[in-house]
N, C-alpha and C positions, 0 to 999 in steps of 0.2 A: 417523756421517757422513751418512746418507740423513735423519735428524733435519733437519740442519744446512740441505741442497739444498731439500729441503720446507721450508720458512721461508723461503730463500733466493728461492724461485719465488714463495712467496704473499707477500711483499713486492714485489717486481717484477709483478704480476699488481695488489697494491692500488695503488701509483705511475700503471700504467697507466690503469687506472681512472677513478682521479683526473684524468689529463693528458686522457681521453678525456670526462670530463664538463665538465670546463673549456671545452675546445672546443666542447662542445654546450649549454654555456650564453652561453659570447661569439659562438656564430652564434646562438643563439635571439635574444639582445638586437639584433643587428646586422637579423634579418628583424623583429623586433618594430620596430626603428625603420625601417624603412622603410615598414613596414605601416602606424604613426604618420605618416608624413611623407605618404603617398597619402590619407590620410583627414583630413587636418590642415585647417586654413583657405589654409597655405601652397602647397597644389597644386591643380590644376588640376581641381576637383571638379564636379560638372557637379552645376546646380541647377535644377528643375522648378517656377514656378508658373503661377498662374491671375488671367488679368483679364477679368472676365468670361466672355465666348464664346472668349477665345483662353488659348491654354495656351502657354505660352515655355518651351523649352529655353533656358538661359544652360551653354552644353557645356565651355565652360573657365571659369564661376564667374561671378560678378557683378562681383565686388572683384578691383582691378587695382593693383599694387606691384609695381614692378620698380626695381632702378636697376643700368641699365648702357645701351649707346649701341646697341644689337640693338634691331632689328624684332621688334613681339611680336604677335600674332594671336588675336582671341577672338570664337567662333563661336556663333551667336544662330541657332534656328529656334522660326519663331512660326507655331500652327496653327489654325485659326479651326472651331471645330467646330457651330459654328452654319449654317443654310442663306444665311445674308442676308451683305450686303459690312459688313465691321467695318473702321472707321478705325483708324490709330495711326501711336504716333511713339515713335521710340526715341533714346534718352537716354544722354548721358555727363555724370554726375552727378559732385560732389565732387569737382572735378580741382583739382587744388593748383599746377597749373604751366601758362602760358602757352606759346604761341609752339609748340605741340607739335604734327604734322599729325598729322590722322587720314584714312583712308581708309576709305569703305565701299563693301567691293564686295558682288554677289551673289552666287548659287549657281555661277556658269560664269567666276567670277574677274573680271567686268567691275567697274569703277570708276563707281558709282551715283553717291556725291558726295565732295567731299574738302572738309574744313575745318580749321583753325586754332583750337587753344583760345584763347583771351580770357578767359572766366570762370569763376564755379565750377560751372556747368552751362551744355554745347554740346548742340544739337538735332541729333541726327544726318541723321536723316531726319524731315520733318516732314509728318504727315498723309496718311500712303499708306494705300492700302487693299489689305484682304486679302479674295477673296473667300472665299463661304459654302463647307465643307468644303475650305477649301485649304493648302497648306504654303509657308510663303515661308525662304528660308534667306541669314543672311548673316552677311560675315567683316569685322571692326573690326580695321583695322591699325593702329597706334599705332608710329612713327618717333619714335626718343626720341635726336635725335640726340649731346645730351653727355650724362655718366655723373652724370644728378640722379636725385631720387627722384621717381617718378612713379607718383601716385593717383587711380584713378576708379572708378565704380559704373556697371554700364553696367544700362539702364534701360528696359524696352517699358513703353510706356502706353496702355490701352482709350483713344484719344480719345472713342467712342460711349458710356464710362459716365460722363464729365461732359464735360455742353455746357447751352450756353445758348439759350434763345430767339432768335429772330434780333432782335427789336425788343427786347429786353432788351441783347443784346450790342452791339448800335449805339450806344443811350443809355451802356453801360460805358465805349465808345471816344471817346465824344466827348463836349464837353460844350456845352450849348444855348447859344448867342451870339446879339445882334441883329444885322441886317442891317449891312453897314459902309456900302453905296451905297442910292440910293436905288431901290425895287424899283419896275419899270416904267417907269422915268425917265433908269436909265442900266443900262450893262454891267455885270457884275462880273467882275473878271479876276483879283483875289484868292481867296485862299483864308476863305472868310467863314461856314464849317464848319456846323451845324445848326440850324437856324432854328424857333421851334415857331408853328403857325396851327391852323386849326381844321377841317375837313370834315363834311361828313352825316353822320359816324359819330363825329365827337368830336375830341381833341385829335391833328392832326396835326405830324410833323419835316419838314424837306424841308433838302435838300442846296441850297448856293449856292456857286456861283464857282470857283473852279481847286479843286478836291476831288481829293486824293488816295488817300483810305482808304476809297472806297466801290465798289470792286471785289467783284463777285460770279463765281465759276466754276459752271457746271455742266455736265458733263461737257468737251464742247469747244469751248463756248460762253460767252462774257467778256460779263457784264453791269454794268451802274452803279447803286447804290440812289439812287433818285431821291427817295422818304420813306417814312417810316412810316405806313402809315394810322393815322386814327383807329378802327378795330377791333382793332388790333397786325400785321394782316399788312404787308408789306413789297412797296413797289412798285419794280419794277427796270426798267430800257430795257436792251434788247441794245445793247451799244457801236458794233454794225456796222448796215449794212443789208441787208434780200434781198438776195439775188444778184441779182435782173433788178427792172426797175421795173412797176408796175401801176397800174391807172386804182383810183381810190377807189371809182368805183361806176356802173356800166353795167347796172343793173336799170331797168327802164322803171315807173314808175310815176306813176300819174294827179293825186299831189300833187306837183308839180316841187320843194317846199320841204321834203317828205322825205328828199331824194337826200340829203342834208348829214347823216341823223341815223344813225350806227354801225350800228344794227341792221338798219337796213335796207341797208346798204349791201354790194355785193360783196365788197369786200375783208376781211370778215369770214372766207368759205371759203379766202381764200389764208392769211390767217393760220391760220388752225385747221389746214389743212392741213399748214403749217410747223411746231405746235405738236406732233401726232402726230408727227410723221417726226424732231424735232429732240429734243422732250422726251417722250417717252412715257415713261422709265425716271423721268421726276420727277412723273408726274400726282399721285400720292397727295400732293405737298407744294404744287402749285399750287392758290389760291382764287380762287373764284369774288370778281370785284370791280367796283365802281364806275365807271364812265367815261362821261364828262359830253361829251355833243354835243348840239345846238339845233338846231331849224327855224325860228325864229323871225325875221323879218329885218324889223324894226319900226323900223331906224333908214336913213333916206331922206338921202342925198347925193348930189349930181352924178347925178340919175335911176335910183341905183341902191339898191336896199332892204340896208341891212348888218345883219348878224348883232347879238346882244347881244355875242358875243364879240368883235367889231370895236368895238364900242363901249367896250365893259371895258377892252380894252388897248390901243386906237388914238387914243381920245378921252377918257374918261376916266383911262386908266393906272395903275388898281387892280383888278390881277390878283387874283383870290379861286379857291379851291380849296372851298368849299364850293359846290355844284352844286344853281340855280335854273333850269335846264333839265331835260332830258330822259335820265333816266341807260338807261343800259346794262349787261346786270350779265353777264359771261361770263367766261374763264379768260386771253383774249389782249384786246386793244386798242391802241390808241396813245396817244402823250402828248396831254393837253388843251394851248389855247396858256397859260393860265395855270402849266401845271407848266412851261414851256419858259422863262418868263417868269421865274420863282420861278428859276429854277435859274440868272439869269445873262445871258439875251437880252433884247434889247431891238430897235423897231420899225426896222428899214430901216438896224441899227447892226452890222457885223460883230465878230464876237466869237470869238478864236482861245483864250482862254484860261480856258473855263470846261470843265466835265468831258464838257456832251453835244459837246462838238466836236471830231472825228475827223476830221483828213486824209485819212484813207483813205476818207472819205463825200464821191462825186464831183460830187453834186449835190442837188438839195433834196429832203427827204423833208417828207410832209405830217403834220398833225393831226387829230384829232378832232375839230377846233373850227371851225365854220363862216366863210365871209366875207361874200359876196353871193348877194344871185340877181339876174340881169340883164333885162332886158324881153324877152329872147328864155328866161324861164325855165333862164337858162343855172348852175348853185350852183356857187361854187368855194369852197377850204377853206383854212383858213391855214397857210402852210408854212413851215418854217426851211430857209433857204439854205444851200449848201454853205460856205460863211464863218462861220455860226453865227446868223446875223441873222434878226427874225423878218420875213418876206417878202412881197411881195405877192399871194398868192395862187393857187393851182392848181385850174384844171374839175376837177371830179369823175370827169372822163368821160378826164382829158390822166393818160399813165403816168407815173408818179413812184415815187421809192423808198418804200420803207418799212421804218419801225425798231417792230418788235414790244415788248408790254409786257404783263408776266404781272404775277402777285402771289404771293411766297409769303405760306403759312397759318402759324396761330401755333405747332402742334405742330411743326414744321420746327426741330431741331436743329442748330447752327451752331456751326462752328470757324472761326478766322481772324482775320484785325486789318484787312482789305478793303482794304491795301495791294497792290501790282501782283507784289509777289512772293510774298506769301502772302490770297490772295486768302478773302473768306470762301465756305465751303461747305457742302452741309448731311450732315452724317455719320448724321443718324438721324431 
């Protein structure tokens, strides 16, 4: 009988057993499949790389598939561990569905931009900067509002490890056309896009006519690519003017026919002046350059001695940008009248619809380019009017506005398409 109980027990002991390793192999599979599903492609795995100087957390994954009509949220921190400011732009790649909003906010929940897919890659944020050792953090919300499937790669990109020349990316955007009007004869109020001539240093481009894609930023400051030198650096006009007016030149000097020539003139210290206070964070990209002003006043009308420049473009009406006067070589200047000329103005003709002409410029700012000198040794210079027309002339000595004009140099890296809303800039 105790034979029987002993059997009886070690049969119900092996039963148990059995029921007891059962259950500890279907919860083994149940945490083995979950441990699969947190480590899979399908969850939320947070991915690390490197572009260049910046290191990208992507904290919920790159790859985004969802289908159902929920808000879904995917968190990007990008760290820049270099000392210097790194450009970039972050990307929604591969998206397969239109019409889908996205939101980008930042680290404090704010809404930075919001767009709309259209195609198969949207520009989230385009060309912000990170600076030297810093952390930028943001949140991609994706409103998926019916129950489709919806796919995207989300995307940082170094903008600073490829870029172009600036005179290289100009030439990419446009392409070289002849004048549509006649140059020095009438206005241009079209858009008559890049024009090639020549300069002291070789083959130059110059911009003509209502110009829309030649927009420069730098820092808070809106400039317009006026041409390309013939060296490749790139010459810009501020789109604005100082803030107050100034006389061209109030140095007293014993040639009265110098007062007219750049280097000698005052207004060299306001600009340089403005140059430090406005661009100092850009000096390394600014070159030294070219600008063309005369003393010369060999041509005699109505008792008064006029410039070669008055000649060029008042009498003759062949503006030329290679420079048979007296150049000037520093980091700021002004426009000659033949760049004013070249770009679209014409003598005593107003012109609203070319690039240098800004409404918000309340009255005439002068040139570089000489006009007369009068019998009382009096030099005035030639100025574009507040309507855009090239003008009758300003003393030397009479306050007027002024519109500054650098050059970038050729190592100067450049993003942008020099439209008004992505303007180009230099990232390296």
């Amino acid at each position: 009988m105790a034979r029987i109980l002993d059997i009886d027990v070690k049969y119900k002991i092996v039963i148990l057993t059995l029921i007891i390793i059962f259950f500890l192999i279907v919860a083994a599979a149940l945490v083995g499949s979950k441990i699969k599903d947190f480590f899979s492609d399908e969850g939320p795995v947070a991915i690390v790389s490197n572009e260049g100087d910046l290191i990208i957390n992507y904290v919920d994954g790159q790859d985004i598939n969802f289908i159902d009509n929920k808000t879904h949220e995917y968190k990007v921190t990008i760290t820049n561990t270099s000392v210097d400011r790194v450009y970039y732009s972050l990307y929604l790649n591969d998206v397969n569905t239109n019409n889908i909003k996205v939101k980008i906010k930042d680290y404090s929940g704010n809404v930075i931009d919001e767009v709309t897919t259209k195609s198969n890659t949207v520009k989230l944020l385009n060309l912000f900067t990170i600076e030297g050792e810093d952390t930028v953090r943001f949140t991609i919300e994706i409103a998926n509002n019916t129950i489709i499937n919806f796919k995207g790669t989300i995307k940082v990109e170094n903008e600073s490890l490829s870029t172009n020349s600036f005179d290289d990316l100009i030439l990419l955007n446009n392409t070289i056309n002849s004048p549509q009007t006649r140059i020095g004869n009438e206005i241009a109020t079209l858009n008559e896009g890049l024009i090639s001539s020549s300069d002291n240093k070789g083959t130059t481009y110059y911009f003509r006519g209502n110009i829309d894609n030649n927009y420069v930023r730098l820092g808070d400051l809106l400039f317009r690519i006026v041409r390309i030198n013939g060296d490749g650096s790139v010459r810009l006009v501020l789109n604005d003017v100082l803030e107050n007016e100034y006389p061209y030149n109030t140095n007293t000097l014993s040639n009265y026919q110098d007062l007219a020539l750049l280097q000698e003139a005052s207004i060299i210290n306001t600009l340089n002046t403005w140059l430090d206070t406005k661009l100092k964070n850009y000096d390394a990209y600014l070159a030294s350059s070219d600008f063309c002003t005369d003393n010369n006043f060999t041509y005699n009308f109505n008792n008064l001695n006029y410039s070669r420049s008055y000649e060029r473009i008042f009498v003759d009406t062949a503006p030329d940008l290679y420079c048979n006067a007296t150049i000037y070589t520093g980091k700021v200047g002004l426009l000659s009248v033949d760049e004013v000329v070249l770009a679209g103005a014409y003598k005593n003709t107003p012109n609203q619809s070319y690039y240098l002409y800004n409404k918000d410029i309340e009255g005439s700012y002068i040139t570089s380019s000489s006009y007369f000198i009068n019998q009382d040794n009096n030099v005035s210079m030639i100025n574009v009017t507040k309507d855009g027309a090239i003008g009758d002339g300003t003393l030397v000595s009479t306050n007027t506005y002024i519109r500054p004009v650098i050059n970038i140099n050729t190592d100067a890296k450049i993003k942008g398409d020099g439209t008004i809303e992505n303007p180009y800039i230099i990232v390296s």
